[in-house]
C-alpha positions as CSV (number, residue, x, y, z in Angstrom):
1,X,141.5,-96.7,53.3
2,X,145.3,-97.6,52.9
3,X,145.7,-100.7,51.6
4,X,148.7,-103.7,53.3
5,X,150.7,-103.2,50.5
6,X,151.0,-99.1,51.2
7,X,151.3,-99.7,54.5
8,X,154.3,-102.1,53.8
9,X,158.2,-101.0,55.0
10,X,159.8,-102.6,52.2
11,X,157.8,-101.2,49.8
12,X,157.9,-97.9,51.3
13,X,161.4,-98.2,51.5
14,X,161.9,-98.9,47.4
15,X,159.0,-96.7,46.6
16,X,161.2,-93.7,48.2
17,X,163.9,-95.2,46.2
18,X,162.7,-95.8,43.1
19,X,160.7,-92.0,42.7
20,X,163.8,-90.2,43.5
21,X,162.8,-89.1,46.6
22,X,165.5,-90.4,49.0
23,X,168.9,-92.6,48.2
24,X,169.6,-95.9,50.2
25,X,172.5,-94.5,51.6
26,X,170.1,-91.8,53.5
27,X,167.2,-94.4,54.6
28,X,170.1,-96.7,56.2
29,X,171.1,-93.3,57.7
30,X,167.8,-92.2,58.8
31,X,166.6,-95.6,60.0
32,X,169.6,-96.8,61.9
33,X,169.3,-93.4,64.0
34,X,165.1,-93.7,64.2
35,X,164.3,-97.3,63.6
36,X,163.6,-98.9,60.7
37,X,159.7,-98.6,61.1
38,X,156.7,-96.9,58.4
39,X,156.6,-93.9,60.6
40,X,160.3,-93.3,60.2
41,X,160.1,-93.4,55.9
42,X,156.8,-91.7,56.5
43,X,158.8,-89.1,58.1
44,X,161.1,-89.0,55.1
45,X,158.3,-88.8,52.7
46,X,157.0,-85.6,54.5
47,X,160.2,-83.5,54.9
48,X,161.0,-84.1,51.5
49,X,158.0,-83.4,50.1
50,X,155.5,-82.8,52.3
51,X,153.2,-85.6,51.9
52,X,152.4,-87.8,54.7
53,X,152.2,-91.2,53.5
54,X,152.3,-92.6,49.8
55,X,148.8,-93.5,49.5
56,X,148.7,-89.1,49.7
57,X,151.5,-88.5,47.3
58,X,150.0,-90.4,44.5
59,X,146.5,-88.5,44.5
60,X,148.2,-85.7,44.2
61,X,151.2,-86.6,42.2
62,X,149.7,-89.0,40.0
63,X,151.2,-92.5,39.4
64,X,151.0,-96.1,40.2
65,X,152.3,-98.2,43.2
């Protein structure tokens, strides 16, 4: 089960950020044309690496939130 914090915009948004896997310049791109919404950055996460949520990407990746 995801925990609130995961399930967070703002921390979706600088978790993205912060592990290289999108800039801020694209996120303001992608969520001005889609909304600025989890689903949206969920999105992100999956074309760019084909995970579908955070909570996914670290039991596979490894790491910490």
């Amino acid at each position: 089960m995801k925990t609130i914090e995961l399930q967070n915009e703002d921390h979706a948004w600088q978790f993205l950020v912060e592990y290289g896997i999108a800039k801020a310049s694209e996120l303001r791109m992608v969520t001005g044309i889609m909304g600025f919404s989890l689903d949206t950055l969920n999105h992100v996460l999956y074309y760019q690496t084909g995970y579908h949520d955070i909570e996914q990407y670290l039991e596979c990746e490894g790491g910490e939130v």
